[in-house]
N, C-alpha and C positions, 0 to 999 in steps of 0.2 A: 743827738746823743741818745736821747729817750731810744726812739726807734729801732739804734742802732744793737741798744743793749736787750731791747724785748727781741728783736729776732737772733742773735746768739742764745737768749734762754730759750726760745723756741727749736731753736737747733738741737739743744742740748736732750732738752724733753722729747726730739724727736730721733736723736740719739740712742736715749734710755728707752721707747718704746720697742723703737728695733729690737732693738739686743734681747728684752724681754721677749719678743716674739721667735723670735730664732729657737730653730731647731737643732740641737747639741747631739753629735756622735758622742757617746760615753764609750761603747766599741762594739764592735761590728766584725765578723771575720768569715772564719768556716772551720770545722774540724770534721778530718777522716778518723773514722772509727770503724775500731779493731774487732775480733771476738777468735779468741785463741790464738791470734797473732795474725788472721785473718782481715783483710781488709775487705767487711761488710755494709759499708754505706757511708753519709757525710750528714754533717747538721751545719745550713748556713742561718747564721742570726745576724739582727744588730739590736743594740739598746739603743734608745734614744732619748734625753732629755726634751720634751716640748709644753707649749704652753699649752693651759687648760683656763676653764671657768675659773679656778678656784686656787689658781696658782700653776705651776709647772708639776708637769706629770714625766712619769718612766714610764717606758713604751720598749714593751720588750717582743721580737715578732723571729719567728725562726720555718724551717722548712727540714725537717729531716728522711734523709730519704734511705732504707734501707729495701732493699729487692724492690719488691713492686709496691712495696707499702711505704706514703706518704704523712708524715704528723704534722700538724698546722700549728703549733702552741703560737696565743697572744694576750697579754698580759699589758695591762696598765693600770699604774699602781702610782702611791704618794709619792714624796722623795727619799722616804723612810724606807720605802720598798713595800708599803701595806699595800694588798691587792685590793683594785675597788672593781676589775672585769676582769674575767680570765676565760677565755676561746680557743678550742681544739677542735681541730677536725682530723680524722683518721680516712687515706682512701688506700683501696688496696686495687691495682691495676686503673685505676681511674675511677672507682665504683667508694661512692659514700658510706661507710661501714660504722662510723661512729663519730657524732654529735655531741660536745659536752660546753653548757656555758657555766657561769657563777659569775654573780656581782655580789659586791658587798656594801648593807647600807647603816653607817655607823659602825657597830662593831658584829650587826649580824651579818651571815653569808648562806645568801640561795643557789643553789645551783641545780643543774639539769642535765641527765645524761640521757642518750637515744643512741641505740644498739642495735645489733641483733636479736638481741636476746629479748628487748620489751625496752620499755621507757622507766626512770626512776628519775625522784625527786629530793633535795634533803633542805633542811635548812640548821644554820647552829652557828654557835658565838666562836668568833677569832680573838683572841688573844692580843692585847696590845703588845705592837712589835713585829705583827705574823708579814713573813714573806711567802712566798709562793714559789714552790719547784716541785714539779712532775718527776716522777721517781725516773724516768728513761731519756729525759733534755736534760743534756750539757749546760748549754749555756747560761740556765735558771740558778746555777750554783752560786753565780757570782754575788746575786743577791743574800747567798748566806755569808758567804766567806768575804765579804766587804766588811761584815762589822766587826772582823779581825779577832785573833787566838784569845781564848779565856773566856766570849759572850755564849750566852746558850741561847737560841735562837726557836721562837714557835714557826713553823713550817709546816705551810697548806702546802698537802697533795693531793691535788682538784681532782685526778682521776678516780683514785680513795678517798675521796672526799672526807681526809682524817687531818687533824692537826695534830704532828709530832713534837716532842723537843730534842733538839738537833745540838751537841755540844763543841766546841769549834776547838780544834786542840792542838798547836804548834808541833810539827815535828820536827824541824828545824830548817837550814839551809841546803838546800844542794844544787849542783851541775848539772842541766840536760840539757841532751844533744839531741838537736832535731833538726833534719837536714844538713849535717853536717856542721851547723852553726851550735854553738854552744852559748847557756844562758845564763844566769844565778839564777834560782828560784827561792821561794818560799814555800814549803811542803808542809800545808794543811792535812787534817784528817777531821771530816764531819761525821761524827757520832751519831747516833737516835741512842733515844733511851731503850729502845729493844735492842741493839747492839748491833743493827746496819749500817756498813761503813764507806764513805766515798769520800777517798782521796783526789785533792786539786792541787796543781804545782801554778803556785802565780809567780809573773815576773815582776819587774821591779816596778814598774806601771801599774798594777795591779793588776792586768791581765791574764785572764786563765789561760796556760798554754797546752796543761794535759790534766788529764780529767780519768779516774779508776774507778768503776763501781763494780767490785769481785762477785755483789751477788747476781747480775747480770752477766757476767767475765763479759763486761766493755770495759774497753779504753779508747781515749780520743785522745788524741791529739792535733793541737791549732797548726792549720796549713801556712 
């Protein structure tokens, strides 16, 4: 009986380790993007829930390819969404044009950029709370617009190596069509306190399905 009841708890405990160990799609897709109605390139991402040292990590990694120029964004971060590494590479025809890393330890953040231009360095305090999105990846949005209408949100952009605050502001319900298929969305608008604005329409999953930034004139929308 002994026996029989210590290898059940062993099962169980071995159960629970699995599952701990497993690697969670949170989402993963692709989005074709526009520029004046022009179809100029795609961004494939996924996010992923995985374990780490120190508990489970977000693992966000994309490829976006516009002409002959390639973006590498990768990002792994708390469950909070706080960045602790953030990695881009930019190549233009195959040719390595721009290097940029950042970690963060505690609440400082170092990063490093190599260009054309020359090398720079910075370092400086993130905000508790800070998520991470590059002003020109799609898919980085999700970490702001997750923590839903009404939050003001501090938001690293590694390339500028500047933390904004970003205000997350319901604009209501509506219908989009894409592919013929029709969706309910939820229709965000993310503010900066300078007055830069990028709209996200998520579906009822929370999945971003199209994505506005006017001061760019891109729009994406998920394949």
């Amino acid at each position: 009986m002994f026996r029989k009841r210590y290898l059940a708890a062993l099962c169980v405990l071995c159960a629970a380790s699995a599952a701990g160990a497993q690697v969670l799609s949170l989402d993963e897709g692709s989005f074709t993007l526009y520029r004046d109605g022009e179809r100029i390139g795609r961004e494939d991402f996924s996010i992923r829930s995985a374990p780490g040292s120190e508990g489970r990590v977000l693992v966000a990694q994309a490829t976006q390819a516009i002409g002959s120029r390639r973006t590498a964004p990768g990002l792994n971060a708390d469950t909070s969404g706080f960045p602790v590494r953030y990695q881009r590479e930019v190549r233009d025809s195959g040719q390595l044009t721009e290097s940029y890393s950042g970690q963060a330890s505690r609440d400082r953040y170092s990063s490093r950029l190599i260009h054309s231009d020359g090398e720079s360095a910075r370092e400086f305090r993130l905000p508790a709370g800070t998520v991470a999105a590059d002003d020109d990846i799609v898919h980085q949005l999700w970490f702001i617009a997750r923590r839903g209408a009404g939050a003001t949100v501090p938001v690293l952009s590694p390339r500028r190596n500047v933390v904004e605050s970003v205000r997350v502001e319901l604009v209501g319900q509506e219908r989009l069509n894409i592919d013929l298929r029709q969706f309910e969305t939820t229709r965000l608008l993310l503010r900066t306190a300078g007055g830069v604005i990028r709209e996200v329409w998520l579906g009822r999953d929370g999945r971003i399905l199209k994505v506005a930034i006017p001061a760019l004139q891109l729009v994406a929308i998920r394949d």
